[in-house]
C-alpha positions in Angstrom: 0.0 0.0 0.0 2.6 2.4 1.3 4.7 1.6 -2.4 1.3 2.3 -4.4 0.7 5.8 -2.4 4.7 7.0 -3.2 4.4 5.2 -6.9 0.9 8.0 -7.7 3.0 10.6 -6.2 6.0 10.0 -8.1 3.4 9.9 -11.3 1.9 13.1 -9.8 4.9 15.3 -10.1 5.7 13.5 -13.4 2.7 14.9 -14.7 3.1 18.5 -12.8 6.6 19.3 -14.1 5.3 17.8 -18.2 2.7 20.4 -17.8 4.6 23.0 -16.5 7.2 22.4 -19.1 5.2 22.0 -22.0 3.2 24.6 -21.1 5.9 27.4 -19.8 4.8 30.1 -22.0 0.8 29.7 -21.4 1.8 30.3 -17.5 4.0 32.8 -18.6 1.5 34.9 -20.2 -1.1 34.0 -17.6 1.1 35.1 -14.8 2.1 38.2 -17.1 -1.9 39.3 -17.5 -2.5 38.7 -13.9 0.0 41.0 -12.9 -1.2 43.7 -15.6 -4.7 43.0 -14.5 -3.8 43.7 -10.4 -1.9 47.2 -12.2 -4.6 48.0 -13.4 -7.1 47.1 -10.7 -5.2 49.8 -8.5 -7.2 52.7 -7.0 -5.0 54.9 -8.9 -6.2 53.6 -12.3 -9.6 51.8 -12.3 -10.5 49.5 -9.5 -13.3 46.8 -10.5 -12.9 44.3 -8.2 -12.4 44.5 -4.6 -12.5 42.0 -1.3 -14.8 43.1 1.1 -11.6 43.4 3.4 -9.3 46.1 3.6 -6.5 43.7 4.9 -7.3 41.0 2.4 -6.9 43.9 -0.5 -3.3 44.2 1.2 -2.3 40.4 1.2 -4.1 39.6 -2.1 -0.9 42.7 -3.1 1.4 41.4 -1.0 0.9 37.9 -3.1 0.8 39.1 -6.1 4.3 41.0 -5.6 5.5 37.0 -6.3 4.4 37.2 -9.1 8.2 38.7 -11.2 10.1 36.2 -9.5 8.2 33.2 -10.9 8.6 35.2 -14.3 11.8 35.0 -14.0 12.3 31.3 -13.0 9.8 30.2 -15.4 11.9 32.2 -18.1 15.1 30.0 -17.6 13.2 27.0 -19.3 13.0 29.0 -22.4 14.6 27.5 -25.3 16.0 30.3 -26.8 19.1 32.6 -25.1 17.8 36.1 -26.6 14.3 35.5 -24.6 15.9 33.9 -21.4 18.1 37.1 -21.4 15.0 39.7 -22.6 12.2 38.0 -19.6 15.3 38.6 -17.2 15.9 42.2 -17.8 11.9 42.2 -17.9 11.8 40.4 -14.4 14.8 42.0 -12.7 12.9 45.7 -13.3 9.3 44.3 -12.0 10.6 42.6 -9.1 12.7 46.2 -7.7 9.4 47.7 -8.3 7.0 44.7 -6.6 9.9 44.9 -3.8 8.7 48.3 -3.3 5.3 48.1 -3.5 5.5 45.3 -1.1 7.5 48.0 1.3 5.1 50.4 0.8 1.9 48.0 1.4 4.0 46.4 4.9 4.7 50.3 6.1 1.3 51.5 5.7 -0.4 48.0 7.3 2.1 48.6 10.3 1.6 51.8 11.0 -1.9 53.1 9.1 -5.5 52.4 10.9 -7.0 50.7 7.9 -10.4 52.3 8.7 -9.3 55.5 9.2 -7.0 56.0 6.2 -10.2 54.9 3.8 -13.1 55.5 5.8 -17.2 55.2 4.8 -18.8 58.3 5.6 -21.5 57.9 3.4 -23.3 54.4 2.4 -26.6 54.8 0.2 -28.3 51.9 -0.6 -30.0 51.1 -3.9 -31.9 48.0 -4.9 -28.8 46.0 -5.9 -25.9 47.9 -5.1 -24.8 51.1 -3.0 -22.8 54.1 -3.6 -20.5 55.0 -0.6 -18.4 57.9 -0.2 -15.2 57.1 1.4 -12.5 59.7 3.3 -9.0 58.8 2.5 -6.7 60.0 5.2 -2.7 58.6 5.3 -1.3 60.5 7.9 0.1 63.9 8.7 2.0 64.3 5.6 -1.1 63.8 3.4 -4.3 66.0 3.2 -7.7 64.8 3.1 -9.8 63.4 -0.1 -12.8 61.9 -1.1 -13.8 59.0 -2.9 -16.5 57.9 -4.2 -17.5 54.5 -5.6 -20.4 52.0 -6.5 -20.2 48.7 -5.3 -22.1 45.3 -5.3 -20.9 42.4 -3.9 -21.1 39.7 -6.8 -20.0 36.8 -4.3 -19.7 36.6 -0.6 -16.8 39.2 0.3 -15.9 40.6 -3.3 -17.5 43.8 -4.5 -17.2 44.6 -8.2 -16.4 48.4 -7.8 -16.4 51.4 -9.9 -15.3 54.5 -8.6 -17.9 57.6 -9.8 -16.0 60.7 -8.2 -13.0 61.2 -6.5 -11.4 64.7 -5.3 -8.1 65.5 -3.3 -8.1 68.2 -0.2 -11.8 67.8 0.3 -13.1 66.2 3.8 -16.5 66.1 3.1 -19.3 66.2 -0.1 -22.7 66.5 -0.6 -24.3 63.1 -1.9 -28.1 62.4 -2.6 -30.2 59.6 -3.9 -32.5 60.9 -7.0 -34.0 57.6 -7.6 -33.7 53.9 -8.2 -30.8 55.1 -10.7 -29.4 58.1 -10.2 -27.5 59.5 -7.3 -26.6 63.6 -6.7 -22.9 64.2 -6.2 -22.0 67.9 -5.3 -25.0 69.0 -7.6 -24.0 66.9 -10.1 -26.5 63.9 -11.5 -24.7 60.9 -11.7 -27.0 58.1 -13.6 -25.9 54.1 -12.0 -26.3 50.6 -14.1 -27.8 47.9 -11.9 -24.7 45.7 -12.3 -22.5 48.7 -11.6 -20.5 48.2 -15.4 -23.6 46.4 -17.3 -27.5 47.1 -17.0 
């Protein structure tokens, strides 16, 4: 029994390391369009999805800062020297700047109230989502702002966000449900899709 149980795991990573070597550049672009995606899913471009959780936002990050060093060791079974050499210049740069990131995300989880640097001040609720106005605040060297966002939670803990307003040096705004659709930010009409992006 015990030689059957460590013959399937000797066939298991067999089968593991054929698929991770015949399919080296599928993970490579997979792990390559997560990364993008996360870039891209920051609050300083255009955040879509979210976890419920302010500390799970920060060690969903923290993992995905991985991410350039696998690039890079999934590069070395490249067969051709140009592209091993190209994916390691490529990998070296993302992982100084996921090293910093990662600094930046540890500092501000050590020393930042999560609730208090991105605090609701503001939660209207519509039929199938809500708009909430959040006040960002990251410590004395930084003034206040305001952001704004729609938000439905598709699954249990994971919103699918879109932010509607956002404005630095401002503590507070005016915000107003019109109707099942609409909501009034600082006398401005803002019109809402049911499914935040789609109608």
């Amino acid at each position: 029994m015990e030689r059957m149980i460590m013959d399937l795991n000797g066939r298991w990573v067999i089968l593991v390391n054929s698929l991770i070597r015949n399919n080296k550049y599928i993970i490579h672009i997979t792990l390559l369009a997560i990364y993008i995606l996360w870039i891209l899913n920051l609050d300083y471009f255009y955040p879509f999805i979210r976890f419920k959780s302010l500390r799970l936002n920060d060690i969903f990050s923290l993992c995905i800062q991985i991410i350039p060093l696998m690039l890079l060791i999934n590069g070395f079974r490249f067969k051709h020297i140009s592209a091993k050499i190209v994916n390691s210049v490529i990998s070296i740069i993302l992982m100084l700047i996921s090293a910093t990131i990662a600094a930046i995300i540890l500092f501000a989880t050590i020393t930042l109230n999560v609730n208090e640097a991105f605090m609701p001040i503001h939660n209207i609720r519509f039929e199938s989502s809500s708009v909430i106005v959040y006040r960002s605040n990251y410590g004395a060297t930084t003034d206040f702002g305001i952001t704004v966002r729609q938000e439905k939670e598709i699954i249990k803990g994971v919103l699918l966000v879109k932010n509607l307003l956002r404005k630095d040096h401002v503590y507070d705004i005016s915000v107003k449900k019109l109707d099942n659709n609409a909501v009034e930010l600082m006398g401005e009409k803002i019109y809402l899709k049911r499914n935040v992006y789609f109608p």
